[in-house]
PDB file of N, CA, C and O in Angstrom:
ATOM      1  N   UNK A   1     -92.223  -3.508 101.355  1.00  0.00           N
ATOM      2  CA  UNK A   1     -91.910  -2.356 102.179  1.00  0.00           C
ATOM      3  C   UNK A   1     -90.580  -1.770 101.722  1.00  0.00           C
ATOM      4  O   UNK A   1     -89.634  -2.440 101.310  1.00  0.00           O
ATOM      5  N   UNK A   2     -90.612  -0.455 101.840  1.00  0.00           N
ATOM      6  CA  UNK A   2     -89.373   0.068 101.269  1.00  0.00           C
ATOM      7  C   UNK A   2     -87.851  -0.101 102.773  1.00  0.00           C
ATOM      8  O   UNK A   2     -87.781   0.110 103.984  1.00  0.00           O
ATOM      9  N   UNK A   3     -87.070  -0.513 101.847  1.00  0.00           N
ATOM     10  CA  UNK A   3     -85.823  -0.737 102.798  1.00  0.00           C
ATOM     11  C   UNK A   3     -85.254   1.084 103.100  1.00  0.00           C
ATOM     12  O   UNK A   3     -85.171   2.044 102.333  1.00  0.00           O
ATOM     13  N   UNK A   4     -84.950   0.914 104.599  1.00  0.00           N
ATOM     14  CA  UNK A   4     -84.597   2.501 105.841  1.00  0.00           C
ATOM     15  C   UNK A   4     -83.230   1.998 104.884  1.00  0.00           C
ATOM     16  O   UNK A   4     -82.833   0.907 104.474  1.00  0.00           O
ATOM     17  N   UNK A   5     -82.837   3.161 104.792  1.00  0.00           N
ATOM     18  CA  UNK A   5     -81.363   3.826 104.488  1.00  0.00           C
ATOM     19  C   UNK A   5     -80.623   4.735 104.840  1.00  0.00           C
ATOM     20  O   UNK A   5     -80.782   5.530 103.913  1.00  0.00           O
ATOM     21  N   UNK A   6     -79.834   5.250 105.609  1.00  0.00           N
ATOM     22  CA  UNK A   6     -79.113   5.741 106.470  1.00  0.00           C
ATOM     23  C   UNK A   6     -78.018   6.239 105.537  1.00  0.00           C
ATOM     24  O   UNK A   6     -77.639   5.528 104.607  1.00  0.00           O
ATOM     25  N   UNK A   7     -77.295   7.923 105.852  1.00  0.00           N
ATOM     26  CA  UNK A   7     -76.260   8.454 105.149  1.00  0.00           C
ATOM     27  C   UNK A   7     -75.399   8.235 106.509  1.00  0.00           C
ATOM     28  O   UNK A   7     -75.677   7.915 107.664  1.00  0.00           O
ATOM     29  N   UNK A   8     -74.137   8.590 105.750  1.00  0.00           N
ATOM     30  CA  UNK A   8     -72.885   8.348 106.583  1.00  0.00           C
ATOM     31  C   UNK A   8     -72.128   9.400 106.501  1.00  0.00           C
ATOM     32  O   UNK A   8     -72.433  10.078 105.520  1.00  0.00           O
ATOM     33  N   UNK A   9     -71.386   9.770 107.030  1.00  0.00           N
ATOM     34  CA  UNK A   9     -70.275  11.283 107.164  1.00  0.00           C
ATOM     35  C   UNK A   9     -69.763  11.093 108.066  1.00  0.00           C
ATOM     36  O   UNK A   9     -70.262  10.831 109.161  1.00  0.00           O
ATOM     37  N   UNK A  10     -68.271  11.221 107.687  1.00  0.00           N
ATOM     38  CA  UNK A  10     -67.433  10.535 108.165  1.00  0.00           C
ATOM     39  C   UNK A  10     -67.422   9.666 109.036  1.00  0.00           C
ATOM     40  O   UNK A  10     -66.942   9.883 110.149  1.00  0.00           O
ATOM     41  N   UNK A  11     -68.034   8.346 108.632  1.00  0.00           N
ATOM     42  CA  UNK A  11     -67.890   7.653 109.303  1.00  0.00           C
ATOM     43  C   UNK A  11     -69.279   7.320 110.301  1.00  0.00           C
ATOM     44  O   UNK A  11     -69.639   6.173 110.566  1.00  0.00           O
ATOM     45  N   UNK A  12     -69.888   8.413 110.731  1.00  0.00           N
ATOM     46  CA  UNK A  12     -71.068   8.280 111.681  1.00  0.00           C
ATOM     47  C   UNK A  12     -72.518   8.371 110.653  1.00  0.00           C
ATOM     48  O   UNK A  12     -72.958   9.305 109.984  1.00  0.00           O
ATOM     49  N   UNK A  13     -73.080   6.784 110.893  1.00  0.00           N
ATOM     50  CA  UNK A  13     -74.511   7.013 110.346  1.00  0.00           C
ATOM     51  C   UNK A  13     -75.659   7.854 110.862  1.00  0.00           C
ATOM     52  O   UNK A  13     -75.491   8.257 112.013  1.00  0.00           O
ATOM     53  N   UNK A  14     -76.553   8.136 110.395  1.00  0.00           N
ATOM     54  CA  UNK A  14     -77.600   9.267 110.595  1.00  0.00           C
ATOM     55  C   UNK A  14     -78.470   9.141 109.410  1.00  0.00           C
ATOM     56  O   UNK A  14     -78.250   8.907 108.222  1.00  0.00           O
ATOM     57  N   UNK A  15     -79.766   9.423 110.268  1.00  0.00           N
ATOM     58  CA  UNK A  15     -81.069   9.933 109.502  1.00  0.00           C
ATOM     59  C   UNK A  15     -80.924  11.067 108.968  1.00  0.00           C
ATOM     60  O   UNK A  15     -80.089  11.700 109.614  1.00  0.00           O
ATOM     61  N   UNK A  16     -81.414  11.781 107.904  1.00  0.00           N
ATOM     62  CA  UNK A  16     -81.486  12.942 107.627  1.00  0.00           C
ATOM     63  C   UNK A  16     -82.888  13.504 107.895  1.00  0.00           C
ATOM     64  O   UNK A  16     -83.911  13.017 107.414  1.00  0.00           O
ATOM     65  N   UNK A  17     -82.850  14.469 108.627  1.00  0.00           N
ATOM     66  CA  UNK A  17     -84.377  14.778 108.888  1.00  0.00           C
ATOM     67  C   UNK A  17     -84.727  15.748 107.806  1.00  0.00           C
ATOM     68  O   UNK A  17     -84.097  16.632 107.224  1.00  0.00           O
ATOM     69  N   UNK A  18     -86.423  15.099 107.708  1.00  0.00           N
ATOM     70  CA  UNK A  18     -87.378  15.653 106.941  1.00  0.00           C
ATOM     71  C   UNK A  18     -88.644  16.007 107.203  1.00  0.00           C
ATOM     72  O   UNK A  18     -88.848  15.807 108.400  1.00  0.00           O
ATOM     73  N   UNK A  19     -89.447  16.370 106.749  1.00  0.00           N
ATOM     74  CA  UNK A  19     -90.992  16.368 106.648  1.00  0.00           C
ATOM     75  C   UNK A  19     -91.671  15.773 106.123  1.00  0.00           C
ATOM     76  O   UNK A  19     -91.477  15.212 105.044  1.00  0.00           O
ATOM     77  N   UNK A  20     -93.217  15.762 107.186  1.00  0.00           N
ATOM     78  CA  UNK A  20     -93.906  14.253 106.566  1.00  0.00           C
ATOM     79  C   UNK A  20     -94.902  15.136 105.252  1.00  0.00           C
ATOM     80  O   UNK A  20     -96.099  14.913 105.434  1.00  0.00           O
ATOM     81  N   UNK A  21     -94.670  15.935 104.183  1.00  0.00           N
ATOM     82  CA  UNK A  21     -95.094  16.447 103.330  1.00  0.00           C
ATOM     83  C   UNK A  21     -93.901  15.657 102.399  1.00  0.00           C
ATOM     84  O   UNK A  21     -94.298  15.412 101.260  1.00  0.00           O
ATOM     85  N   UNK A  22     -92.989  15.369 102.591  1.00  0.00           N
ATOM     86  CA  UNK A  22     -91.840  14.890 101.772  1.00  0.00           C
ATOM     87  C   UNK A  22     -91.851  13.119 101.709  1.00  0.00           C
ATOM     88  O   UNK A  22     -91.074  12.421 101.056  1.00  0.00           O
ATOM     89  N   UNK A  23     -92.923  12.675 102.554  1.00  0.00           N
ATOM     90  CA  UNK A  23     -92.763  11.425 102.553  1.00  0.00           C
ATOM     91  C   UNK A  23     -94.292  10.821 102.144  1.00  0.00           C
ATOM     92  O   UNK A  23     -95.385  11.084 102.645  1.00  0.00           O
ATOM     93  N   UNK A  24     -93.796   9.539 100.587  1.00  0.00           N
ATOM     94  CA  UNK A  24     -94.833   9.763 100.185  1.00  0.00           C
ATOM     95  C   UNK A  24     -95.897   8.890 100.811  1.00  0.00           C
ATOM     96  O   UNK A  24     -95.383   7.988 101.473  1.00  0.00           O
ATOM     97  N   UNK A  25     -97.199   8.874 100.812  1.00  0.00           N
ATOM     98  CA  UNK A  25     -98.055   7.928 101.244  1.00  0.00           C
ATOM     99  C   UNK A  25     -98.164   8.449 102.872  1.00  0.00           C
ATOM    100  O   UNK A  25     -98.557   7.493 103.541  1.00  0.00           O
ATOM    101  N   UNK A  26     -97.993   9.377 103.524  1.00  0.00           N
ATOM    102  CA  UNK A  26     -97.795   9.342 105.346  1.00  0.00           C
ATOM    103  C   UNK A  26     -99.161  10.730 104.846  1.00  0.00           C
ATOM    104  O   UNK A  26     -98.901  11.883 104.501  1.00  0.00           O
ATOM    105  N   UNK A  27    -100.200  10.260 104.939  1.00  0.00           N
ATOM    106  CA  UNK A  27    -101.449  11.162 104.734  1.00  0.00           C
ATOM    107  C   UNK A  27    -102.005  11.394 106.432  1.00  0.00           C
ATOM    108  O   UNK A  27    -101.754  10.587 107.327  1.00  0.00           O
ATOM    109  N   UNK A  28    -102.684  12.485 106.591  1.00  0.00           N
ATOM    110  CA  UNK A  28    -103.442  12.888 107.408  1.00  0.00           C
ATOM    111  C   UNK A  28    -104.923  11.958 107.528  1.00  0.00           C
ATOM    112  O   UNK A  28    -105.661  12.008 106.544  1.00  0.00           O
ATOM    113  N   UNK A  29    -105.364  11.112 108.726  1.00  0.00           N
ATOM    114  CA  UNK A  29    -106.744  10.533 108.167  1.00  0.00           C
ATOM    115  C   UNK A  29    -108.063  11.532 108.246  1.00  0.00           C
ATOM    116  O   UNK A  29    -108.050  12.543 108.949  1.00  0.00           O
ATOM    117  N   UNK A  30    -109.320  11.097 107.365  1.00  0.00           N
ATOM    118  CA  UNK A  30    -110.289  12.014 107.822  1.00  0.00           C
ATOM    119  C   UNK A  30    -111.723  10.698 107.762  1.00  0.00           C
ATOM    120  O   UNK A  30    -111.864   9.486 107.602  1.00  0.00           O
ATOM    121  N   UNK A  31    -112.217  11.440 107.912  1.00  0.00           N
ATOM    122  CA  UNK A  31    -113.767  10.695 107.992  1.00  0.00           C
ATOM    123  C   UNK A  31    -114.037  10.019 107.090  1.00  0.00           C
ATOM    124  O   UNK A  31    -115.067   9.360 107.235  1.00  0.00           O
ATOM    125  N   UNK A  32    -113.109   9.823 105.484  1.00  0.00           N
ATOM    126  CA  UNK A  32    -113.303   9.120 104.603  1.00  0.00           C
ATOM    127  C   UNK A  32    -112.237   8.402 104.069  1.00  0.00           C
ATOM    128  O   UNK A  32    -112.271   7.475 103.260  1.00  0.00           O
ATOM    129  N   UNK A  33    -111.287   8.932 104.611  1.00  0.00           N
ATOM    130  CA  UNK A  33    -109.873   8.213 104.476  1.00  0.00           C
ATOM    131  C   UNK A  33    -108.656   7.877 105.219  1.00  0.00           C
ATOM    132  O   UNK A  33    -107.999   8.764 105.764  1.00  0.00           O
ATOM    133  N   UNK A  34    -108.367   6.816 105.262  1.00  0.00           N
ATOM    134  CA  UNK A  34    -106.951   6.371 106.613  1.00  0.00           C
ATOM    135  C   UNK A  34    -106.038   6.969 105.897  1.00  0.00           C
ATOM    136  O   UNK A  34    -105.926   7.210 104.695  1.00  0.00           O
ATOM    137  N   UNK A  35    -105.400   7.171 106.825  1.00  0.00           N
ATOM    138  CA  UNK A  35    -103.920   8.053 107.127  1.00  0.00           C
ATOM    139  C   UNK A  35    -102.608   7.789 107.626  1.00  0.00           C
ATOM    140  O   UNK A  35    -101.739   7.055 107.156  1.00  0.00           O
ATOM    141  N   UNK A  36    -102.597   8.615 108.816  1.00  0.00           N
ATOM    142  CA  UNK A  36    -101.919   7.796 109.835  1.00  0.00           C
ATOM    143  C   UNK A  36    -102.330   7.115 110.888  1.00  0.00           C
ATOM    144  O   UNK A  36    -101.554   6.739 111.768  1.00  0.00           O
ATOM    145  N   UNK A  37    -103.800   6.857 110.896  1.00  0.00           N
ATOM    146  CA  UNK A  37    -104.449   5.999 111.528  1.00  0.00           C
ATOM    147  C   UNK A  37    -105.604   5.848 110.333  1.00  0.00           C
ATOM    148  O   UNK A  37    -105.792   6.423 109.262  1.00  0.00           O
ATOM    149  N   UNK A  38    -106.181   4.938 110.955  1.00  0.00           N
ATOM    150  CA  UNK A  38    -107.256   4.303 110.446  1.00  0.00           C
ATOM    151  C   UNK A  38    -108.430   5.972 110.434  1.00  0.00           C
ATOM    152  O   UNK A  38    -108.366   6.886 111.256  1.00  0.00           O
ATOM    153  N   UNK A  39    -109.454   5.866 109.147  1.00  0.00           N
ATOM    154  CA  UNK A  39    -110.527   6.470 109.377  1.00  0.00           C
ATOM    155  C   UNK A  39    -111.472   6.020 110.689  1.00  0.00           C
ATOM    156  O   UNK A  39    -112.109   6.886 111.289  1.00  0.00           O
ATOM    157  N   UNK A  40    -111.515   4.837 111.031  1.00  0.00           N
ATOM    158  CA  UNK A  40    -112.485   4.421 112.126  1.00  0.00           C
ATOM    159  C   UNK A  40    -111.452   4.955 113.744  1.00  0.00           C
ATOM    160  O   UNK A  40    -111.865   5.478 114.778  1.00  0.00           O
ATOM    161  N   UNK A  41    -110.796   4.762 113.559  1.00  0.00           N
ATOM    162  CA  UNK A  41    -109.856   5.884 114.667  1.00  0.00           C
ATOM    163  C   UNK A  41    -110.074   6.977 114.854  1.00  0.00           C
ATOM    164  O   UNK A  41    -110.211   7.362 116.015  1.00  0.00           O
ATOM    165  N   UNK A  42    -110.197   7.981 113.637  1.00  0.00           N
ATOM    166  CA  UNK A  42    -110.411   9.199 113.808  1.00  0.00           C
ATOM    167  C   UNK A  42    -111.154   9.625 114.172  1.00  0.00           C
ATOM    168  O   UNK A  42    -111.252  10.428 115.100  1.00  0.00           O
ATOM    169  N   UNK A  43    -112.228   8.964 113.199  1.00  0.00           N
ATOM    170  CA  UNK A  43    -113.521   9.220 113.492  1.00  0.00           C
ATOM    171  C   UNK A  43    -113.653   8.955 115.502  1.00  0.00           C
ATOM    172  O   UNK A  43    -113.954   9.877 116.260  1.00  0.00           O
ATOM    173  N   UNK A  44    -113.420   7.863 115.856  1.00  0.00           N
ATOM    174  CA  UNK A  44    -113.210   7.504 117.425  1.00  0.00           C
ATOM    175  C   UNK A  44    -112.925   9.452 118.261  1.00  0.00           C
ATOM    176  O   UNK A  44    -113.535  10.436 118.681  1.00  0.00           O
ATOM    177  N   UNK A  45    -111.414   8.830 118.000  1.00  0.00           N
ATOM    178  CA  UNK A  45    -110.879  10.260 118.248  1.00  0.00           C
ATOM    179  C   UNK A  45    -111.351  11.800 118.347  1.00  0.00           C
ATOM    180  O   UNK A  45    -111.421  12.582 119.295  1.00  0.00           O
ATOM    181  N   UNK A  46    -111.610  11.897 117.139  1.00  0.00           N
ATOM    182  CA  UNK A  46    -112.513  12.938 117.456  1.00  0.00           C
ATOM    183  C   UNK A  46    -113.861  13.127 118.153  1.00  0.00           C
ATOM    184  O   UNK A  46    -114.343  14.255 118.261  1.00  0.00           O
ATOM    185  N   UNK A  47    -114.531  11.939 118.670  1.00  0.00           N
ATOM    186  CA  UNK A  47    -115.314  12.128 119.356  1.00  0.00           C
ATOM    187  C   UNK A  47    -115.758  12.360 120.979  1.00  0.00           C
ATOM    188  O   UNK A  47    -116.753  12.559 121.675  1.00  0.00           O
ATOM    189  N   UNK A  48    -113.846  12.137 121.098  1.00  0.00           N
ATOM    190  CA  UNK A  48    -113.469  12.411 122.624  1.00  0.00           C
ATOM    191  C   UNK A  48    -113.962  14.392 123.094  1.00  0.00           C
ATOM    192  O   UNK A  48    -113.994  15.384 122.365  1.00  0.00           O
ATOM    193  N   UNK A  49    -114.240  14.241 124.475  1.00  0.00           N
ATOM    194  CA  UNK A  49    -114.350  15.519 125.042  1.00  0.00           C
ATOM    195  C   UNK A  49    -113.043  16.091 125.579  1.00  0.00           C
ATOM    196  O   UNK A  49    -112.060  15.444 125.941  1.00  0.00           O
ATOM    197  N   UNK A  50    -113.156  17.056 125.573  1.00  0.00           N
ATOM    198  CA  UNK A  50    -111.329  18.148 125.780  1.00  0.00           C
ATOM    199  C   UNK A  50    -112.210  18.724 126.988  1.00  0.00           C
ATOM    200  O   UNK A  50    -113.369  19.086 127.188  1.00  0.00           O
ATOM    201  N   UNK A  51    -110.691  18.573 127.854  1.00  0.00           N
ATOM    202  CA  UNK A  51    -110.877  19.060 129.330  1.00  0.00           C
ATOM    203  C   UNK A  51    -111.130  20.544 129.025  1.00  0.00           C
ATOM    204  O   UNK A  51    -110.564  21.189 128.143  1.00  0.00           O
ATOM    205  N   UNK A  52    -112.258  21.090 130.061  1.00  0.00           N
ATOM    206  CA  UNK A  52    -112.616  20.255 131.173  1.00  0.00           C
ATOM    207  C   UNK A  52    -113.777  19.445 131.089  1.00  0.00           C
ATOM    208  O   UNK A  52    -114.787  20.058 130.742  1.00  0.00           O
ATOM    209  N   UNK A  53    -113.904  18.267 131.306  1.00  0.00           N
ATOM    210  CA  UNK A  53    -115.442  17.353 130.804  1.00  0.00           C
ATOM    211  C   UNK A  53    -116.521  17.868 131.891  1.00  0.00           C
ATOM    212  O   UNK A  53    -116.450  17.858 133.120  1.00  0.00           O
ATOM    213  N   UNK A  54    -117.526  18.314 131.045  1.00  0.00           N
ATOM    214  CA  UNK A  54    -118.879  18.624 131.874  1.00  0.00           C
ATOM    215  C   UNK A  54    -119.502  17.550 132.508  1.00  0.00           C
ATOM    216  O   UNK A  54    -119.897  17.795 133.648  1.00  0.00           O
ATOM    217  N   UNK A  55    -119.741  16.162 131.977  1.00  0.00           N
ATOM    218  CA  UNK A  55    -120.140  14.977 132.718  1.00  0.00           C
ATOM    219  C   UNK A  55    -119.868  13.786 131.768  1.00  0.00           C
ATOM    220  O   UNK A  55    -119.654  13.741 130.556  1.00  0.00           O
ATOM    221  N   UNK A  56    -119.943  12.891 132.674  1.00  0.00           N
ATOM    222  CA  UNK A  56    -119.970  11.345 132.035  1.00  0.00           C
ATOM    223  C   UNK A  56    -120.792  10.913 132.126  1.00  0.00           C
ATOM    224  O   UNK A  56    -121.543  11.018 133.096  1.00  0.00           O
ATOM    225  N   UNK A  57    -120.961  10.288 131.191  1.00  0.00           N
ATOM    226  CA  UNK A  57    -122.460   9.276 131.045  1.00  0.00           C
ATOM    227  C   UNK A  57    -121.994   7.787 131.199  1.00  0.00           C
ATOM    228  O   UNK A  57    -121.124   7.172 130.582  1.00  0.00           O
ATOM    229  N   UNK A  58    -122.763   7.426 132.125  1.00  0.00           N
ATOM    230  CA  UNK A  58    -122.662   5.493 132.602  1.00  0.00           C
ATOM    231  C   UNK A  58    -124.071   5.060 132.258  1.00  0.00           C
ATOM    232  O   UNK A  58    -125.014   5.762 132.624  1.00  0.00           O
ATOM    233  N   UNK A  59    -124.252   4.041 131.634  1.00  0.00           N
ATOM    234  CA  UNK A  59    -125.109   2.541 131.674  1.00  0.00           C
ATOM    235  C   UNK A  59    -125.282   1.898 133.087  1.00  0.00           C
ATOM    236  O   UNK A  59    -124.468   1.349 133.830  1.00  0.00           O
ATOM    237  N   UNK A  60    -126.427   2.115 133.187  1.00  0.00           N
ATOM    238  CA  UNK A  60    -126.710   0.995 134.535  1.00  0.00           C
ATOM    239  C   UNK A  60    -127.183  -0.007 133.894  1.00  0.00           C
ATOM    240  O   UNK A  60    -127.670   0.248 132.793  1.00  0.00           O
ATOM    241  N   UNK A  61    -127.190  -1.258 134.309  1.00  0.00           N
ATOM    242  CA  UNK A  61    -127.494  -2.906 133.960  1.00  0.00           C
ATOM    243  C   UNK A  61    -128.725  -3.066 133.387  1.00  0.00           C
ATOM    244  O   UNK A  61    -129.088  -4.074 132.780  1.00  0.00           O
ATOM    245  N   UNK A  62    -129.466  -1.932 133.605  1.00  0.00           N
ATOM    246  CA  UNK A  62    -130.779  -2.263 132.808  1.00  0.00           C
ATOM    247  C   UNK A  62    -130.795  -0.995 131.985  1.00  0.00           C
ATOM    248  O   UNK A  62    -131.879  -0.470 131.730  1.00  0.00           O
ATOM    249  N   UNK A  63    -129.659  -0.467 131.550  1.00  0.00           N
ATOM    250  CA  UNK A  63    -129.512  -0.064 130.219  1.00  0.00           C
ATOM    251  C   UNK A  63    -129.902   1.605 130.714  1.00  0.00           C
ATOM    252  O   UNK A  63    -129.113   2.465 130.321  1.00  0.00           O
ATOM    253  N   UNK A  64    -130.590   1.865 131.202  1.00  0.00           N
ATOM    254  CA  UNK A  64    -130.308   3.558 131.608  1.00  0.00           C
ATOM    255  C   UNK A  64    -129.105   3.565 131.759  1.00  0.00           C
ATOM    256  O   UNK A  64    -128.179   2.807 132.046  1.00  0.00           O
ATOM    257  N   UNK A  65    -129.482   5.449 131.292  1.00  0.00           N
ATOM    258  CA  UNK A  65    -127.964   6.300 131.350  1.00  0.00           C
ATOM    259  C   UNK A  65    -128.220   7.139 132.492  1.00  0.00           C
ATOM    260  O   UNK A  65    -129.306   7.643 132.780  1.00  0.00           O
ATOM    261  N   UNK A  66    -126.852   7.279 133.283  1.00  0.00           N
ATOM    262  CA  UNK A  66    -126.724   8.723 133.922  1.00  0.00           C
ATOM    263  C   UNK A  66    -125.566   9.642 134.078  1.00  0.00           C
ATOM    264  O   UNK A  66    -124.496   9.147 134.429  1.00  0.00           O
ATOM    265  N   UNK A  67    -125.640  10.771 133.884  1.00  0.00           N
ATOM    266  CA  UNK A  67    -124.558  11.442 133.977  1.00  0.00           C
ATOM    267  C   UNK A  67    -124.146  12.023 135.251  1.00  0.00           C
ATOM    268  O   UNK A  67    -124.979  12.535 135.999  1.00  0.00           O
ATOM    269  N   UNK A  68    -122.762  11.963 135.567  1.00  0.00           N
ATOM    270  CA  UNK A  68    -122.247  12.207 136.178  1.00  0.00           C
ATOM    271  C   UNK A  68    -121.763  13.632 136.218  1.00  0.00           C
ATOM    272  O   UNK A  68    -121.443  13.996 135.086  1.00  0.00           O
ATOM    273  N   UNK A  69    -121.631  14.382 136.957  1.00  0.00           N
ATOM    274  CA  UNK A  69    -121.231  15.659 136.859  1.00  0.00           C
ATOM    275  C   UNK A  69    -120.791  16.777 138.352  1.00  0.00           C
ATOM    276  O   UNK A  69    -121.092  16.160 139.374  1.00  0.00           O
ATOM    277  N   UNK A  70    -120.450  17.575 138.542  1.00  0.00           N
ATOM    278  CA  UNK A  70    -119.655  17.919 139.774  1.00  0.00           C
ATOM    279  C   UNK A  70    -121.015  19.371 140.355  1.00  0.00           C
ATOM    280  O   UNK A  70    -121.424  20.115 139.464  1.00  0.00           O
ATOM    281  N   UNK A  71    -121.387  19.517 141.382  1.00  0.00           N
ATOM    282  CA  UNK A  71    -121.956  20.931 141.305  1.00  0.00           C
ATOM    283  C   UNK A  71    -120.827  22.025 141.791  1.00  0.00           C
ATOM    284  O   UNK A  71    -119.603  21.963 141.676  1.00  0.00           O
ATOM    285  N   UNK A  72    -121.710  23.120 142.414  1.00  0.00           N
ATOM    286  CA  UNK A  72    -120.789  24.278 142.438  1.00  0.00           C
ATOM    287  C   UNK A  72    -120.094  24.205 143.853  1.00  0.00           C
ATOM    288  O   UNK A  72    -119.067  24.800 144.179  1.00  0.00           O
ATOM    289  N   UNK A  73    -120.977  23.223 144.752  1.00  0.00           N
ATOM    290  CA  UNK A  73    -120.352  22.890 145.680  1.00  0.00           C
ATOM    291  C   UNK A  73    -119.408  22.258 146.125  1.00  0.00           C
ATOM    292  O   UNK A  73    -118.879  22.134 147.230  1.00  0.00           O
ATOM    293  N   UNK A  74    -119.164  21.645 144.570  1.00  0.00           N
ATOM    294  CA  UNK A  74    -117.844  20.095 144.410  1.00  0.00           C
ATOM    295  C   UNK A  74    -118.340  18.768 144.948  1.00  0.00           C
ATOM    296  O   UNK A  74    -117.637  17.891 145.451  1.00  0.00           O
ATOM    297  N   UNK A  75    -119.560  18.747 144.782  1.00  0.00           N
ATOM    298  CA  UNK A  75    -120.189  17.436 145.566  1.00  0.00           C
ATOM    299  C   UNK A  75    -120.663  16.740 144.036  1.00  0.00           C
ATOM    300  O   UNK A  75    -121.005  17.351 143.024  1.00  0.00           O
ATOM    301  N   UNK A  76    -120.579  15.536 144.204  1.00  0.00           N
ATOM    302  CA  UNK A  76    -120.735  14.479 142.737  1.00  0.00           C
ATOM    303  C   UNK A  76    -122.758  14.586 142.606  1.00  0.00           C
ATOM    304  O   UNK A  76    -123.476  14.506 143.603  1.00  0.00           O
ATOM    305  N   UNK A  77    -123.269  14.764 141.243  1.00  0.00           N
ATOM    306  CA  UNK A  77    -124.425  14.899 141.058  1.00  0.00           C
ATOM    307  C   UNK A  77    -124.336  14.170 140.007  1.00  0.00           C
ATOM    308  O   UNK A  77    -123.606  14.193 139.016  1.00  0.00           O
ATOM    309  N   UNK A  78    -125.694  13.121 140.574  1.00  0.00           N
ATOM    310  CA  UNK A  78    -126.276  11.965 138.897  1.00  0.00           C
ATOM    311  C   UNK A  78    -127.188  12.413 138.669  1.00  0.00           C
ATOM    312  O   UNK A  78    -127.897  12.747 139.619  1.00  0.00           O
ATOM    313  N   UNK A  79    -127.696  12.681 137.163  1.00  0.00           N
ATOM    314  CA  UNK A  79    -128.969  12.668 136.744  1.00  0.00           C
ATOM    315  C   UNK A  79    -129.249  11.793 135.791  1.00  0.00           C
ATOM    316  O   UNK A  79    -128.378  11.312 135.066  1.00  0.00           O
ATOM    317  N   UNK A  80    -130.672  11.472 135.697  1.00  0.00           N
ATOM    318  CA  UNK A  80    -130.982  10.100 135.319  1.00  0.00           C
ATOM    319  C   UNK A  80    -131.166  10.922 133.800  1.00  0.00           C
ATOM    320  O   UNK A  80    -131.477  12.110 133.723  1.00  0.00           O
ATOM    321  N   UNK A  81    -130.968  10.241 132.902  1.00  0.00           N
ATOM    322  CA  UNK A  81    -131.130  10.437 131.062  1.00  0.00           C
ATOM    323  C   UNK A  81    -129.874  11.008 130.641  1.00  0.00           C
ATOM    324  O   UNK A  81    -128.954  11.120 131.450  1.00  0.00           O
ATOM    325  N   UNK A  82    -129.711  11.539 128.920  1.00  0.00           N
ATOM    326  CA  UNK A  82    -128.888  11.913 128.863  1.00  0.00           C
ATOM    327  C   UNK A  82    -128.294  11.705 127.113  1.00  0.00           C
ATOM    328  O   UNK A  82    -127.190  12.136 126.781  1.00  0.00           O
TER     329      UNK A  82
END
């Protein structure tokens, strides 16, 4: 691992700030390559839903799905599949 090194002026140490285009090896990950996380992260990651979520889907014990979802009335609605 490369040893952190710190400049000094007069007297007071400090980072010098930079960009992570300037630092080598700190890659962006994608679907075929780790980054700054793992590819299996990303891949994760990106498969999250961005508010506002239309419904959730739950497993019941014998393995059906149902989704969860709100109507217009604001009252909680399951439907079975999904």
């Amino acid at each position: 691992m490369t040893e952190r090194r710190f400049l000094a002026q007069e007297g007071t140490k400090f980072y010098p700030v930079t960009h992570k285009d300037a630092v080598v090896g700190l890659d962006v990950a994608n679907d075929n390559e780790d980054g700054l996380m793992s590819k299996a992260d990303k891949t994760k990651l990106d498969k999250l839903q961005v508010e506002p979520i239309e419904g959730l889907k739950f497993k019941s014990p014998d393995g059906s799905i149902f989704v969860l979802s709100v109507g217009d009335d604001g009252k909680s609605v399951f439907t079975k599949g999904g």
